[in-house]
C-alpha positions as CSV (number, residue, x, y, z in Angstrom):
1,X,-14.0,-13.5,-17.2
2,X,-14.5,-9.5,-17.7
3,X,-12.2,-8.4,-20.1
4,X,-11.0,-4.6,-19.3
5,X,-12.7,-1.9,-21.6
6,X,-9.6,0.5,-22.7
7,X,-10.5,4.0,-24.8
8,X,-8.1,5.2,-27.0
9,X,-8.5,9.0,-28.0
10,X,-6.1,8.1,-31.3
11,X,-4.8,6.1,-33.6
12,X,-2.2,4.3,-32.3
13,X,-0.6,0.9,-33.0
14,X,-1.3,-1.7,-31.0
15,X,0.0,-5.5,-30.9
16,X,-2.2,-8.1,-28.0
17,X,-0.4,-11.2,-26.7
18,X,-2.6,-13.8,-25.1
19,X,-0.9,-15.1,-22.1
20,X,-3.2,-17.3,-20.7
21,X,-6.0,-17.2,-17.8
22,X,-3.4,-18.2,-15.4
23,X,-4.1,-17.4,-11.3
24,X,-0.8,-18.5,-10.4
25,X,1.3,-15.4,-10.3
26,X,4.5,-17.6,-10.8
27,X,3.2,-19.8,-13.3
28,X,2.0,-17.1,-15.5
29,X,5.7,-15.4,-15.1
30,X,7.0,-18.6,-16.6
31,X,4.4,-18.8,-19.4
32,X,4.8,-15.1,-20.4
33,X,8.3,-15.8,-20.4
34,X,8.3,-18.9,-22.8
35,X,6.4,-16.7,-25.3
36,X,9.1,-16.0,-27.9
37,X,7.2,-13.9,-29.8
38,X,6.2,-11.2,-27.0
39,X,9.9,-11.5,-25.9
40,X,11.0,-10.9,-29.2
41,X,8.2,-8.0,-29.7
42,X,9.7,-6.4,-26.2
43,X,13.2,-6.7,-27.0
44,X,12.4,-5.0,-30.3
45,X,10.7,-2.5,-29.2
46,X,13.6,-2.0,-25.7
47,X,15.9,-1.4,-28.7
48,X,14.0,1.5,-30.2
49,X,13.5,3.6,-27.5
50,X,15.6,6.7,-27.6
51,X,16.4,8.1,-23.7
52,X,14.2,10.8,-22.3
53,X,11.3,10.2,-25.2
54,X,9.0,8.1,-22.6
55,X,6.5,10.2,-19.9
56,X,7.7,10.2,-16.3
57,X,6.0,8.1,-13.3
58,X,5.2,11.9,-12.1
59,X,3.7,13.0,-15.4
60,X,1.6,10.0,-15.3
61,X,0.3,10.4,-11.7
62,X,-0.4,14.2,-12.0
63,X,-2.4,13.0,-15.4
64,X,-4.7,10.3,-13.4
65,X,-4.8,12.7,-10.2
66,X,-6.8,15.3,-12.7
């Protein structure tokens, strides 16, 4: 399997869960789910988010529209 090829223009932080090669939607759901430590990174990171500091769904389409 092709992996995607993702181009950074920074330095940025960045922390990869392997969640399997799953091609069962639901199975995978159940799988990502049972993985403590992305749950754990997720809820962390949920906690730390202030309101209003992400980008908008219309920010991001008017970026990939240019």
């Amino acid at each position: 399997m092709d992996r995607p090829v993702v181009t950074v223009e920074e330095n940025i932080n960045a922390q990869v869960f392997d969640i399997g090669d799953e091609e069962d939607f639901e199975e995978e759901i159940i799988l990502t789910r049972q993985n403590l430590e992305l749950m754990n990174f997720l809820d962390e990171r949920s906690a730390n988010v202030k309101p209003g500091a992400g980008i908008s769904i219309e920010e991001i389409r008017q970026h990939l529209d240019e």
